[in-house]
N, CA, C and O of each residue as an XYZ file, in Angstrom:
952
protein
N      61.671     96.351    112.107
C      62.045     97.312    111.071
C      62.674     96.569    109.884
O      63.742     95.969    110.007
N      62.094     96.613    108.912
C      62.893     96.481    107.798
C      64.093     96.259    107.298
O      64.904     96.917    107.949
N      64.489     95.789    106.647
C      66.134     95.976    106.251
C      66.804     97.245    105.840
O      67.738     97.979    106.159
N      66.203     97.168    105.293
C      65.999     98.854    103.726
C      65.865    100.041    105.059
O      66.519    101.075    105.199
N      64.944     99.564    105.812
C      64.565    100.994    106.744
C      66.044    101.142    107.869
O      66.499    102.248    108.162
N      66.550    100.028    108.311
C      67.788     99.990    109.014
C      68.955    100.773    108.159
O      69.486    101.670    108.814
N      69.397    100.627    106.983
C      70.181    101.119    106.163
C      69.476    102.552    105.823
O      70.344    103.388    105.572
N      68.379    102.986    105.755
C      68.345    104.601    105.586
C      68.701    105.099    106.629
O      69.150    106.245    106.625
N      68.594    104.369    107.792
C      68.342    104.904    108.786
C      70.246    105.403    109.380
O      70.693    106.513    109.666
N      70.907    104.082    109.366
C      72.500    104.384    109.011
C      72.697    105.505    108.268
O      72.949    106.610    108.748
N      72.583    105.240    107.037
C      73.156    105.743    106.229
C      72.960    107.324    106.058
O      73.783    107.925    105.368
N      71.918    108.012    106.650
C      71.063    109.158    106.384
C      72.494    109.963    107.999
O      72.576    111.187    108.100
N      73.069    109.353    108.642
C      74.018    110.272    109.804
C      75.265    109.810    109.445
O      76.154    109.956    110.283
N      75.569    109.228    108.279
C      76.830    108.702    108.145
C      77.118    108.273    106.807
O      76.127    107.836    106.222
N      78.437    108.271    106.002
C      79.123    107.649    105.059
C      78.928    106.620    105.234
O      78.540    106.148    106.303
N      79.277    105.677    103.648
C      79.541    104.408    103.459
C      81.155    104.268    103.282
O      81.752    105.055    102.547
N      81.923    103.103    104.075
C      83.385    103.282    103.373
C      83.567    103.809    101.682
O      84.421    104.565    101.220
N      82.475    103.133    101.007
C      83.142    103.443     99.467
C      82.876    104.728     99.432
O      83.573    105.303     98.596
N      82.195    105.372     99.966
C      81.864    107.236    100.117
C      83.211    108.058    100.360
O      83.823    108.987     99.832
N      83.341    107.143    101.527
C      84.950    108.047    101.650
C      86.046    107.599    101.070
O      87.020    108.328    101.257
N      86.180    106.925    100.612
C      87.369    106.463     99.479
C      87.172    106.939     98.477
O      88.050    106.718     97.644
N      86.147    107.688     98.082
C      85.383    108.522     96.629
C      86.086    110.054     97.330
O      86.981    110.694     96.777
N      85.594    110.335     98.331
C      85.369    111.537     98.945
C      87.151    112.314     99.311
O      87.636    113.408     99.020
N      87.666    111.171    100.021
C      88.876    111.851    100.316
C      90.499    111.322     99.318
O      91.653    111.679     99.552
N      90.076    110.541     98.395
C      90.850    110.553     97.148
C      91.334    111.830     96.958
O      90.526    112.727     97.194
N      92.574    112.191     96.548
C      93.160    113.188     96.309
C      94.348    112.654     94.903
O      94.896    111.558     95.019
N      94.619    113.474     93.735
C      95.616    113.399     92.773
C      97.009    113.418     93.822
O      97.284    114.305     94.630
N      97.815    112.115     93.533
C      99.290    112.285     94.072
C     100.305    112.628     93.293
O     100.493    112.031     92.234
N     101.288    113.874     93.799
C     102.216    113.936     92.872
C     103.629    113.455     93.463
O     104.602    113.444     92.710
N     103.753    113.059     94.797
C     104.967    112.806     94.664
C     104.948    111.598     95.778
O     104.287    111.468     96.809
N     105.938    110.768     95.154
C     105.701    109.180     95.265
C     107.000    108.877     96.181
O     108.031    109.544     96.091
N     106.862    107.986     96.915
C     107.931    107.124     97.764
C     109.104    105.977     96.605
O     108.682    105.360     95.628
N     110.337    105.974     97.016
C     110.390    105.274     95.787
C     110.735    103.812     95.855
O     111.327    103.094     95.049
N     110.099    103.516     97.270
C     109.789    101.825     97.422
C     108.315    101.439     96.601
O     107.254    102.063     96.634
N     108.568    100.499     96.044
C     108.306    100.341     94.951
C     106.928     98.990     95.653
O     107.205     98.217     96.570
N     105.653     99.019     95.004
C     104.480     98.386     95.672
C     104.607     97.065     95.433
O     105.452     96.675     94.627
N     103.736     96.142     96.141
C     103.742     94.766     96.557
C     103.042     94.189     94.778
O     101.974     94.646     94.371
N     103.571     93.536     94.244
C     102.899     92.710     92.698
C     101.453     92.457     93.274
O     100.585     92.757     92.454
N     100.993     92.002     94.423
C      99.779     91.744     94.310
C      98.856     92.660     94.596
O      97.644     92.448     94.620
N      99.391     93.675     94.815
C      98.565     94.808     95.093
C      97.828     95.201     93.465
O      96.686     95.339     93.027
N      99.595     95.295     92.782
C      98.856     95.335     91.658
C      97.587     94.918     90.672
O      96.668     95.531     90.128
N      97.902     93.955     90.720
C      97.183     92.873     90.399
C      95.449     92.941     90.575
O      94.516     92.889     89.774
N      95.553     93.081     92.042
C      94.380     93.534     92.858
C      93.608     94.843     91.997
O      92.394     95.046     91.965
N      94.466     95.496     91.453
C      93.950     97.365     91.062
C      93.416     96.527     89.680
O      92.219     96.482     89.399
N      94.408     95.905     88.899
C      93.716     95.731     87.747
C      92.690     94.981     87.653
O      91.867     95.282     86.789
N      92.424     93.711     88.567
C      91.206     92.996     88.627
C      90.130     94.246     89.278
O      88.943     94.073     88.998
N      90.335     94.998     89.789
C      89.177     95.795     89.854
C      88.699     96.802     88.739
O      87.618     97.392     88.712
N      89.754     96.879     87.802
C      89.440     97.657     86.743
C      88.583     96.751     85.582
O      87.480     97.032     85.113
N      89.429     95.587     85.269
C      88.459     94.255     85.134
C      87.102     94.128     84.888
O      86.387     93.936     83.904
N      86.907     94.363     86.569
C      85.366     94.081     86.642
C      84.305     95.521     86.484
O      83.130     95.660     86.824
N      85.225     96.445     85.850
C      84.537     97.764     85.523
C      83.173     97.254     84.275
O      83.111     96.439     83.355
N      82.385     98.095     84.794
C      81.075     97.727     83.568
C      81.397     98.500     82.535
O      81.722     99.687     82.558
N      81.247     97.450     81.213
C      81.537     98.146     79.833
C      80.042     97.962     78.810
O      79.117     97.156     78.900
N      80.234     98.800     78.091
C      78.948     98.579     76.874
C      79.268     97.569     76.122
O      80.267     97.333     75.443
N      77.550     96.549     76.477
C      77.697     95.337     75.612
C      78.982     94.067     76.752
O      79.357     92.951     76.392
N      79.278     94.643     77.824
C      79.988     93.846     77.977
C      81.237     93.538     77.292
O      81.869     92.575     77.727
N      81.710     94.188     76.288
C      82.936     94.158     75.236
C      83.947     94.508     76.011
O      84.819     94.691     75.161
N      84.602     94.803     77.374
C      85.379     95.206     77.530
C      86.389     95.700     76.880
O      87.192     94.813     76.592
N      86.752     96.933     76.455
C      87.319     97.724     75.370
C      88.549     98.003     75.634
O      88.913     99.124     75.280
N      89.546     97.131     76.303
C      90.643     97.621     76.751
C      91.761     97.270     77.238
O      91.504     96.509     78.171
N      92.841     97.396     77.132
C      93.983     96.708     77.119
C      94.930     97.204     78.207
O      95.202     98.397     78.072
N      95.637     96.464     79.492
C      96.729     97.470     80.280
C      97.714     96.496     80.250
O      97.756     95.270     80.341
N      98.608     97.545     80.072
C     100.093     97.111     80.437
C     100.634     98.043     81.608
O     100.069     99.091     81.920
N     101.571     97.649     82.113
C     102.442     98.064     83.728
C     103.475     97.770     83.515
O     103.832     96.687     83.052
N     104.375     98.976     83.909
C     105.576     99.404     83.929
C     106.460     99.266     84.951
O     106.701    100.428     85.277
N     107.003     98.640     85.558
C     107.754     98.675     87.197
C     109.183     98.589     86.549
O     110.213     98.017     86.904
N     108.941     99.175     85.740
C     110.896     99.415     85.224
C     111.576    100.640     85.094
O     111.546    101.211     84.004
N     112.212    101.150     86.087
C     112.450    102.774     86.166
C     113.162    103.114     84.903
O     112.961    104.226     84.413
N     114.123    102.122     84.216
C     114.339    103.111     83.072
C     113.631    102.572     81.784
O     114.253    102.839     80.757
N     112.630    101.970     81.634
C     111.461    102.244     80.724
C     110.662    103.444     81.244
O     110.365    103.999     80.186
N     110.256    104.010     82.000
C     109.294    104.704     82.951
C     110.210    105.760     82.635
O     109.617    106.554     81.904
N     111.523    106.171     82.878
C     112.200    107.336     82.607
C     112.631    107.487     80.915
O     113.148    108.501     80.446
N     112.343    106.423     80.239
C     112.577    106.314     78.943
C     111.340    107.088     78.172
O     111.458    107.728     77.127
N     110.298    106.914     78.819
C     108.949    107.394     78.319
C     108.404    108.427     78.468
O     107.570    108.978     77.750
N     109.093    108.909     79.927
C     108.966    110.804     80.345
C     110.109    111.126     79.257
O     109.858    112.080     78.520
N     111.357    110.445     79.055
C     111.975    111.588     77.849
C     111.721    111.857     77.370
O     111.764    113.076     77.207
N     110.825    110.579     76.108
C     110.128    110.957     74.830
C     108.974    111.779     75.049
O     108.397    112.123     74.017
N     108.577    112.111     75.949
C     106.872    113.360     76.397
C     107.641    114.054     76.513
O     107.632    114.662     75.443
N     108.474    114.498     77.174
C     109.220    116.055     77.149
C     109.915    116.303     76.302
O     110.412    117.415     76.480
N     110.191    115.903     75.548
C     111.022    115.746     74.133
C     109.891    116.874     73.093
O     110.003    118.010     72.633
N     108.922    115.900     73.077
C     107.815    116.310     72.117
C     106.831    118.060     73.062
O     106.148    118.970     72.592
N     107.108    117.864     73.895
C     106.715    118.858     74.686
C     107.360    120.100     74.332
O     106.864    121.225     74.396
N     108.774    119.705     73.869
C     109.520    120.604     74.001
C     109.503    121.493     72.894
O     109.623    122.717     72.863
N     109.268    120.342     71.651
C     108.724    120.690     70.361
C     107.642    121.698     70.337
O     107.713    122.857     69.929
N     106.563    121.032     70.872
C     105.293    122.280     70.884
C     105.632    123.453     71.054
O     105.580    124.383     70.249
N     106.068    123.436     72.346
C     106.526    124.904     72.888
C     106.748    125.626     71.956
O     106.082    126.599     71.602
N     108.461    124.870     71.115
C     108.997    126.159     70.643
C     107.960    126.540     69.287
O     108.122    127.623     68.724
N     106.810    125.502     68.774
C     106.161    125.940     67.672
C     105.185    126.980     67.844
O     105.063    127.890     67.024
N     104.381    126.862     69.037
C     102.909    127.393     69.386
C     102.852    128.310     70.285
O     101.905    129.094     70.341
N     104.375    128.348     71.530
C     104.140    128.995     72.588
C     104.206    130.624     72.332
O     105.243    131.288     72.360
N     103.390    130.932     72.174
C     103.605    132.743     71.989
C     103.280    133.347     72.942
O     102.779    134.435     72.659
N     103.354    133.071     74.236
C     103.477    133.868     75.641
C     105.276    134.495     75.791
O     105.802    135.413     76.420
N     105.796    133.382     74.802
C     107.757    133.926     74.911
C     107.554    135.090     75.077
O     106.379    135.196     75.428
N     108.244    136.493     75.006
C     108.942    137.257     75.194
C     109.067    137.217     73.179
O     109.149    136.084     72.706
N     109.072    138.212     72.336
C     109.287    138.198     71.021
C     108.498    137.450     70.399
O     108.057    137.998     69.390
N     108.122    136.408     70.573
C     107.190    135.080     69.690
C     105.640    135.379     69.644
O     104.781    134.528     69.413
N     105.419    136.669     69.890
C     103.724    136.931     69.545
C     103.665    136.542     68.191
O     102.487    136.306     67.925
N     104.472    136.347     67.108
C     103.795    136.317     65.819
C     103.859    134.745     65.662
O     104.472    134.284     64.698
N     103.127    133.739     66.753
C     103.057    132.382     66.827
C     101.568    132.269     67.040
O     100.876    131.284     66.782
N     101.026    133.861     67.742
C      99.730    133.099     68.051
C      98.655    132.544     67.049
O      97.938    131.586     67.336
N      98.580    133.368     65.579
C      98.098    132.490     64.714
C      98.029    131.377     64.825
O      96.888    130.931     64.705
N      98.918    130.575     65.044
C      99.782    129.392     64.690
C      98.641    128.209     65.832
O      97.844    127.282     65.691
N      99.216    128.976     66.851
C      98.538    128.666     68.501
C      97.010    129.031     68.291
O      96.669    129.065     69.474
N      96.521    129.157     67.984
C      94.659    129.301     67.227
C      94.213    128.543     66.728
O      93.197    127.928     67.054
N      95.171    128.349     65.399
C      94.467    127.094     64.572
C      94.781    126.023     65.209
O      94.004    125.069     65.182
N      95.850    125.965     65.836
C      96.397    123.901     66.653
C      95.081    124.094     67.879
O      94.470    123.050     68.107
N      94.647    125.274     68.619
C      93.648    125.002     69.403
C      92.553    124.908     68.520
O      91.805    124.041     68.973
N      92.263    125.209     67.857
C      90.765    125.129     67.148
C      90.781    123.906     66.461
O      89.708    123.566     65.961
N      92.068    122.921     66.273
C      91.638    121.613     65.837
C      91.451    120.754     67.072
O      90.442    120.103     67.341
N      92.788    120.861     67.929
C      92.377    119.729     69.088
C      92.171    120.617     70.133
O      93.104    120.779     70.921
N      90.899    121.363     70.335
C      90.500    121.877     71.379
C      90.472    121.599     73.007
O      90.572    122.408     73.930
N      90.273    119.955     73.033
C      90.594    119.659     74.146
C      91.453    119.433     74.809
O      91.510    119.431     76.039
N      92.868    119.036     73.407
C      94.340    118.979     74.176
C      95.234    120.133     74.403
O      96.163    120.274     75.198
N      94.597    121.139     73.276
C      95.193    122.380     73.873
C      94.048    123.652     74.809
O      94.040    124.883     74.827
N      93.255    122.676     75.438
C      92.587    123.870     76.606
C      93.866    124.387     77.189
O      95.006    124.050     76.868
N      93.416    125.459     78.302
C      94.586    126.527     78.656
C      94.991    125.484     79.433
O      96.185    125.275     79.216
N      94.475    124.631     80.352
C      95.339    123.935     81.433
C      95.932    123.297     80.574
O      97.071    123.763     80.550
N      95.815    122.248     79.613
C      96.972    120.866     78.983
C      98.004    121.904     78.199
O      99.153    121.586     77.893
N      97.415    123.177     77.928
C      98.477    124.054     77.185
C      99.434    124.777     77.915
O     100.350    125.389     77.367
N      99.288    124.738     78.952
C      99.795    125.315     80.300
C     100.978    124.650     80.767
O     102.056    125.163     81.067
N     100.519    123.011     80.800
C     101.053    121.841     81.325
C     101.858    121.969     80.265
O     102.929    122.346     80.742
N     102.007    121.844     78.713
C     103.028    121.168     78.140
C     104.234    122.095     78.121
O     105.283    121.572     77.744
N     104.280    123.787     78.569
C     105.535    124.649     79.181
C     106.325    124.193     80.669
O     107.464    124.446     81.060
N     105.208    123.412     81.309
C     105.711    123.242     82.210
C     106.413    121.927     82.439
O     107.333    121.928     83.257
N     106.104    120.831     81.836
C     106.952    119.408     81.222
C     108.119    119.582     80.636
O     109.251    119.242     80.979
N     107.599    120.326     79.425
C     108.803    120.928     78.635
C     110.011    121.769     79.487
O     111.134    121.603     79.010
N     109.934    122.640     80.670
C     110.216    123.048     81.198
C     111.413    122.406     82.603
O     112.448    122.681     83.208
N     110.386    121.465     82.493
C     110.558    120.428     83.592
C     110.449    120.882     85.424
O     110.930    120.653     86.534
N     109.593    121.550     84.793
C     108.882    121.677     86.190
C     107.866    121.166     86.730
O     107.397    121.599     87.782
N     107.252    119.897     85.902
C     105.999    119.029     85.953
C     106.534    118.225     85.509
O     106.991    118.340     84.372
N     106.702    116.942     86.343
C     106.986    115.679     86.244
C     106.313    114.954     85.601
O     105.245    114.900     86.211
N     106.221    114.023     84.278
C     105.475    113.345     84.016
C     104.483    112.318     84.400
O     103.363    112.187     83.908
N     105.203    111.362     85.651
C     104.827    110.238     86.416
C     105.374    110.237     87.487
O     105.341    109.132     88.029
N     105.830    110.944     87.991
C     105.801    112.226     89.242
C     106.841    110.913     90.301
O     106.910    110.663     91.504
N     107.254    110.565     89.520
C     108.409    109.723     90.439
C     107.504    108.367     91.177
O     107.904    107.885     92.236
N     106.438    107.914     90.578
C     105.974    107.059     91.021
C     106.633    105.844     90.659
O     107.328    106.129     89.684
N     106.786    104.541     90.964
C     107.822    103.296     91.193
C     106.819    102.656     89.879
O     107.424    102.049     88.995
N     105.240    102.799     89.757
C     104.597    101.844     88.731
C     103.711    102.669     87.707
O     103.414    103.859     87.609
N     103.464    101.698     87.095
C     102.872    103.240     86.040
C     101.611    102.146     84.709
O     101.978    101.490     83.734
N     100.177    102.353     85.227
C      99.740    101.468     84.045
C      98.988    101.961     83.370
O      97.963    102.531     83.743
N      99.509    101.778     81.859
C      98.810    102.234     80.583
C      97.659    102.093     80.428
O      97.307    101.405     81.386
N      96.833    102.299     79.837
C      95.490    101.815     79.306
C      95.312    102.367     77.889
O      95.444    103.436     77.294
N      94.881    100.883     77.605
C      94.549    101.495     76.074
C      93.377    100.790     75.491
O      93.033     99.613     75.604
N      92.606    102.222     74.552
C      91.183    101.407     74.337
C      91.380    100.818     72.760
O      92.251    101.145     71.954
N      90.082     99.666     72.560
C      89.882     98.949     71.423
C      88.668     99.933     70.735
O      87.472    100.124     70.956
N      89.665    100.433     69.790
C      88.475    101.534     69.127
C      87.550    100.823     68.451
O      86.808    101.527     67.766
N      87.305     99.414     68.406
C      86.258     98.761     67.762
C      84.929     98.820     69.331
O      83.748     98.490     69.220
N      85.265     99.074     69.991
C      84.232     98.704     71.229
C      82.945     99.594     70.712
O      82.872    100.532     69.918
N      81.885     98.847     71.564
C      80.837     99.242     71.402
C      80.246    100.650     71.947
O      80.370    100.944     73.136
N      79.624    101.471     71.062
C      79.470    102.633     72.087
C      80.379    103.607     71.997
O      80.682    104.256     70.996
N      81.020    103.727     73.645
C      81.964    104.823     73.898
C      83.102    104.015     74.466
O      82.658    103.443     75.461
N      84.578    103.663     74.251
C      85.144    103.154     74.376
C      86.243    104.218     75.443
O      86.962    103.936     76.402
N      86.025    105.164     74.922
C      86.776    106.253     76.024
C      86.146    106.312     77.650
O      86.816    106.256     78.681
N      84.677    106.441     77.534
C      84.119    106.294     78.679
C      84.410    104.646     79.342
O      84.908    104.540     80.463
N      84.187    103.895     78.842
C      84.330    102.416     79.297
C      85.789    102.202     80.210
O      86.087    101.655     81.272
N      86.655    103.134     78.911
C      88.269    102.624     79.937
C      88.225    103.724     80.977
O      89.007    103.454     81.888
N      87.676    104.708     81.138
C      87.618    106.069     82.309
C      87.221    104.969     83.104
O      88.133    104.659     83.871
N      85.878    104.016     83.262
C      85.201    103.812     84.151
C      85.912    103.213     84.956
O      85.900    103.316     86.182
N      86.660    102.464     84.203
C      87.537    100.994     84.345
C      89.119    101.866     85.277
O      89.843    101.396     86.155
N      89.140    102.601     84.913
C      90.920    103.429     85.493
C      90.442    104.101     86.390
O      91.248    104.361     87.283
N      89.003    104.667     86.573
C      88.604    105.031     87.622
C      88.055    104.088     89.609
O      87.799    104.262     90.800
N      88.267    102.865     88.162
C      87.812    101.450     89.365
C      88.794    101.220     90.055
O      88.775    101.059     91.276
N      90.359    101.158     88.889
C      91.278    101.332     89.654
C      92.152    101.961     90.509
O      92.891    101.525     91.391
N      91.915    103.163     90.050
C      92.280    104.497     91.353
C      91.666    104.562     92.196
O      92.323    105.134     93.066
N      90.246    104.197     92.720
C      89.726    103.784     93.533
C      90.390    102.706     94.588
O      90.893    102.736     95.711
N      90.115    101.810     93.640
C      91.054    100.120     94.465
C      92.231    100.654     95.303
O      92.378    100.387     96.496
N      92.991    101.371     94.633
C      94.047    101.535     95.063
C      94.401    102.273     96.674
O      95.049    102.020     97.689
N      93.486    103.350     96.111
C      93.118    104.435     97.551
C      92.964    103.941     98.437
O      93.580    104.288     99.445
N      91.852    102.659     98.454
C      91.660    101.642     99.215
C      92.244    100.927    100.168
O      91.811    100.505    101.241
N      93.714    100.803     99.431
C      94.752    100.053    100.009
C      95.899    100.690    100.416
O      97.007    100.272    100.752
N      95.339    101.957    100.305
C      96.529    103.327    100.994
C      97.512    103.648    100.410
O      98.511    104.178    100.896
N      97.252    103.253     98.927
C      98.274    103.579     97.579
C      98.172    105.326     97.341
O      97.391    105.973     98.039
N      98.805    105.823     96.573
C      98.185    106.973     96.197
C      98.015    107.103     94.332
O      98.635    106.267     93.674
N      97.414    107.858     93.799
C      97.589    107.548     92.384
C      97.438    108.748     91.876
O      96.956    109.680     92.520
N      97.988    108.865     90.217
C      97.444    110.248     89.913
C      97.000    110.253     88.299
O      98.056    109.920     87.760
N      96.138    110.424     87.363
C      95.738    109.999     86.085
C      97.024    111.369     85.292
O      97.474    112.410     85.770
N      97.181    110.866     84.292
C      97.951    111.200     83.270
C      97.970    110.873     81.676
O      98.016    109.856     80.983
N      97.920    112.050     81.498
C      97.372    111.879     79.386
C      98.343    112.444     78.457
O      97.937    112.588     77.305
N      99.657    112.827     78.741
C     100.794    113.624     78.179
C     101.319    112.732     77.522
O     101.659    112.897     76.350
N     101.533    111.179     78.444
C     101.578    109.920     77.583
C     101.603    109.734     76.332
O     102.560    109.472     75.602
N     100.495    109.879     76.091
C      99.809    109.747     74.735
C     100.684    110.480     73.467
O     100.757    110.143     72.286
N     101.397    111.758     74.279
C     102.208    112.182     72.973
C     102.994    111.179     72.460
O     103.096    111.153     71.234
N     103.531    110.413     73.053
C     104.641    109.271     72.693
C     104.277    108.147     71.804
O     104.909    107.248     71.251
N     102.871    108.559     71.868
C     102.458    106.958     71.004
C     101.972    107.848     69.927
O     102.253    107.651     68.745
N     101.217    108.861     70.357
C     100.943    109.632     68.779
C     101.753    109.802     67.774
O     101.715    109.332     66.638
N     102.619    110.636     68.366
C     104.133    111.256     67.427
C     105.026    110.454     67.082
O     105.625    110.800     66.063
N     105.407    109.333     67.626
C     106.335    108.174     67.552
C     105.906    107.229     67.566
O     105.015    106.860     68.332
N     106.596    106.400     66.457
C     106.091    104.660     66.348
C     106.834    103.790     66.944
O     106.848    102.645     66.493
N     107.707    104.161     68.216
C     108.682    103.833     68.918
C     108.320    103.055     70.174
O     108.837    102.054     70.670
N     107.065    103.961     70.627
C     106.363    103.305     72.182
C     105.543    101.881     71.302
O     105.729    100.676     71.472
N     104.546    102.642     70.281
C     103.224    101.439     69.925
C     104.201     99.955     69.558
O     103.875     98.846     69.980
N     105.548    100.232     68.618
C     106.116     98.685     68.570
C     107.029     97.958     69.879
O     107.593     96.866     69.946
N     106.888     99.151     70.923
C     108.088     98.461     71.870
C     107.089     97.867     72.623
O     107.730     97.323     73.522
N     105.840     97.618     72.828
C     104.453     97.309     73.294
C     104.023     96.975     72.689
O     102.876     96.888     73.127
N     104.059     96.536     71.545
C     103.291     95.051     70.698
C     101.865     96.261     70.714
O     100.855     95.806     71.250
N     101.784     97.359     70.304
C     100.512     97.923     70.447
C     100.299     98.426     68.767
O     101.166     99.031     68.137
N      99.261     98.121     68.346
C      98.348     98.267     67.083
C      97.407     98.052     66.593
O      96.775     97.315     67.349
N      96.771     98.281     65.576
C      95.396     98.311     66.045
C      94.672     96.771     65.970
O      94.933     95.782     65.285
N      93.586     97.055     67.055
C      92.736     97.938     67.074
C      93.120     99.147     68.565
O      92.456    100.051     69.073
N      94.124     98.734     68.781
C      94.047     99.154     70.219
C      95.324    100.813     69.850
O      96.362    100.889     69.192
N      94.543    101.857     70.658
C      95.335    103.305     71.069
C      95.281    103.548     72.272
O      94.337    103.165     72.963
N      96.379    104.290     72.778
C      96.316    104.778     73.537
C      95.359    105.736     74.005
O      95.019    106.611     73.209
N      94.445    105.722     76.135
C      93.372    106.414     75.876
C      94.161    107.065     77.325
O      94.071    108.293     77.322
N      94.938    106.495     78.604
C      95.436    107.136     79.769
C      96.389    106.140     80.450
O      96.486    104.916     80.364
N      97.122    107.151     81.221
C      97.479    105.998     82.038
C      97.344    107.012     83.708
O      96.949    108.124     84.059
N      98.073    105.535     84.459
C      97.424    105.702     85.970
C      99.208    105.750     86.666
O     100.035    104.927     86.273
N      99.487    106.601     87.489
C     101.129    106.591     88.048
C     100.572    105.996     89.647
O      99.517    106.471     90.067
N     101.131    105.211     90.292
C     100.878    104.489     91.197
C     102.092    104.206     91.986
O     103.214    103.833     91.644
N     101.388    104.580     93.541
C     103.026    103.955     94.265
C     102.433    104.527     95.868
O     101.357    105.126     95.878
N     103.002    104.363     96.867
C     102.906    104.821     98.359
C     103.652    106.731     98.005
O     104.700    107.115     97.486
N     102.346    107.532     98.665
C     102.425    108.739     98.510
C     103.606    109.224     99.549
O     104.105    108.632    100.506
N     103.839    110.404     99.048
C     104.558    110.906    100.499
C     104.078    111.940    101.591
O     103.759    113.079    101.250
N     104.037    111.595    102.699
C     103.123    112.306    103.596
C     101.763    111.702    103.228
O     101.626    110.924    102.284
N     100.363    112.268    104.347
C      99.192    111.766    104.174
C      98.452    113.505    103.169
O      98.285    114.660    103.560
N      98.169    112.698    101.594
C      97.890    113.956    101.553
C      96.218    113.851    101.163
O      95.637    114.690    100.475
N      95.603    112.676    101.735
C      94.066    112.127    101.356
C      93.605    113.295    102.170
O      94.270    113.841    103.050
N      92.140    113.693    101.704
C      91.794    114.309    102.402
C      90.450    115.141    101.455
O      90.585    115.449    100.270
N      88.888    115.466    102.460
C      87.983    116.116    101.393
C      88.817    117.551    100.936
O      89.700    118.104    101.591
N      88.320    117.932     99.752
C      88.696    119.412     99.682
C      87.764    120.330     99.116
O      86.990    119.770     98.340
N      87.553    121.743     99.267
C      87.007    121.954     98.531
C      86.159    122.033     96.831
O      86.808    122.116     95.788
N      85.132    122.000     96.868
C      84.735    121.595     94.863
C      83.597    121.937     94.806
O      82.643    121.570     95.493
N      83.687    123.209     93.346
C      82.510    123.829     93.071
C      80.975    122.958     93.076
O      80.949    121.739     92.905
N      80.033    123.579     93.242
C      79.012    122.679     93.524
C      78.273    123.131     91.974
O      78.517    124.219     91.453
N      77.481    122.257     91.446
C      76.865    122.299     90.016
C      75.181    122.665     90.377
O      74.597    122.290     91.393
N      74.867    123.104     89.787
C      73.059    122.945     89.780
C      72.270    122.018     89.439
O      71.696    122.712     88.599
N      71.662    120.890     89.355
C      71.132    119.663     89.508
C      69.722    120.211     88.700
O      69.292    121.340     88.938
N      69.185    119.488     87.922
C      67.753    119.878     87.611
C      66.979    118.469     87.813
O      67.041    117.442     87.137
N      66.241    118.768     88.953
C      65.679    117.502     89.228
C      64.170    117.289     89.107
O      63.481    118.104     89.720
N      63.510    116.285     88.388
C      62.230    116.114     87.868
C      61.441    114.713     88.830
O      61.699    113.519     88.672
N      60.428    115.320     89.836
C      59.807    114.481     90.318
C      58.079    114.883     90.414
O      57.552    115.940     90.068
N      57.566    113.921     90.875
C      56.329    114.430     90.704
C      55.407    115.557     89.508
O      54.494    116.356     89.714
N      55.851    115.319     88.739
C      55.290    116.115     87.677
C      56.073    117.752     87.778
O      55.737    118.772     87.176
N      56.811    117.628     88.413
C      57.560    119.309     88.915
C      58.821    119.369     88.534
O      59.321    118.274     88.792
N      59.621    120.094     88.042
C      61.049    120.169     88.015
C      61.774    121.263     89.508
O      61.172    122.315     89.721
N      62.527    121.057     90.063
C      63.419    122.083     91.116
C      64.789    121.758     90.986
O      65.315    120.658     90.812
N      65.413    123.170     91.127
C      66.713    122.824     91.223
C      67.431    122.384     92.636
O      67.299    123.124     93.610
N      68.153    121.229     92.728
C      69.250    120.938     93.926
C      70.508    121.606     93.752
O      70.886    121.911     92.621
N      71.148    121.845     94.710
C      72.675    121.728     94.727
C      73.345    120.933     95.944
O      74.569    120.812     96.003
């Protein structure tokens, strides 16, 4: 038998490890606060590293945080600015309906940062009932080179996705985070305390550390419709 035919033949009653490290990945929110091994680190970012970029340009820059009061210095300034929004846009208050104008046009410019969930999230930061970096011990930035070739947003996803992966791997837990970003937008406070300018912005960062409790695990997730073209035929999968 074949090689190729041995491996369908596996593979067709069973996962591949990287299947289930895809599969039972779960977002962590609350972190142990022993703080992870440097080479672990290390390990996550060389796998982000070797993420495939367009052109090969690798578009992207990380820095890591293992300093709790830089790390708590940086959730101030996001809830700070969080707090701001609120009181400008939030017209769910109690009296403040005559904001929703207001709350229309800020969604109709940045539509994607104020969808209902990130608009949701910034009452609840502001609030402080959503932790920024959820008490994780490490915390690494990423930031893309808006000169990259292509899509430079997708390139560093691929790349932060290599590393939340890696990590899972090694029985870390991780959780992606973009609230960040208020701090470097609104303030020129984070980009000079980080030697950060251009070409390089902020695009995510990754909160990292030993989870508490085991909370890996598949879960439920809507299934999409597939339009698949073979043999001269199109059918749909799910």
């Amino acid at each position: 038998m074949a090689d190729h035919e041995k491996l369908i033949n596996q593979w067709q009653s069973e996962r591949t490890p990287t299947e289930d490290v895809i599969l039972k990945r779960r977002s962590v929110r609350m972190y142990k606060k022993e703080q992870i091994p440097e080479f672990m680190v290390k390990r996550i970012l060389e796998a982000g590293r070797f993420a495939p970029s367009a052109g090969n340009c690798q578009p992207w820059k990380f820095i890591v945080l293992r300093d709790p009061e830089v790390i708590q210095e940086l959730t101030d300034a996001t809830v700070k600015i969080c707090k701001l929004f609120k009181s400008l846009i939030d017209y769910r208050v109690p009296g403040k309906k005559w904001r929703l104008p207001l709350a229309k046009f800020n969604i109709r410019m940045k539509p994607n940062d104020l969808h209902p969930v990130p608009f949701g999230a910034v009452t609840f930061i502001a609030d402080g009932k959503l932790g920024l970096f959820h008490g994780a011990p490490t915390v690494i930035l990423i930031f893309k080179d808006v000169r990259g070739v292509s899509n430079p947003d997708l390139d560093c996803g691929i790349a932060g996705q290599n590393m939340v992966l890696a990590a899972h791997s090694m029985g870390l837990g991780t959780c992606w985070v973009g609230f960040a970003k208020l701090a470097f937008q609104y303030t020129g406070k984070w980009k000079k305390r980080f030697g950060i300018s251009y070409p390089y912005k902020y695009a995510a960062s990754l909160a990292v550390g030993w989870p508490v409790g085991e909370p890996d695990g598949m879960t439920p997730r809507q299934t999409h419709a597939v339009d698949w073209y073979e043999n001269g035929a199109k059918k749909v999968v799910y």
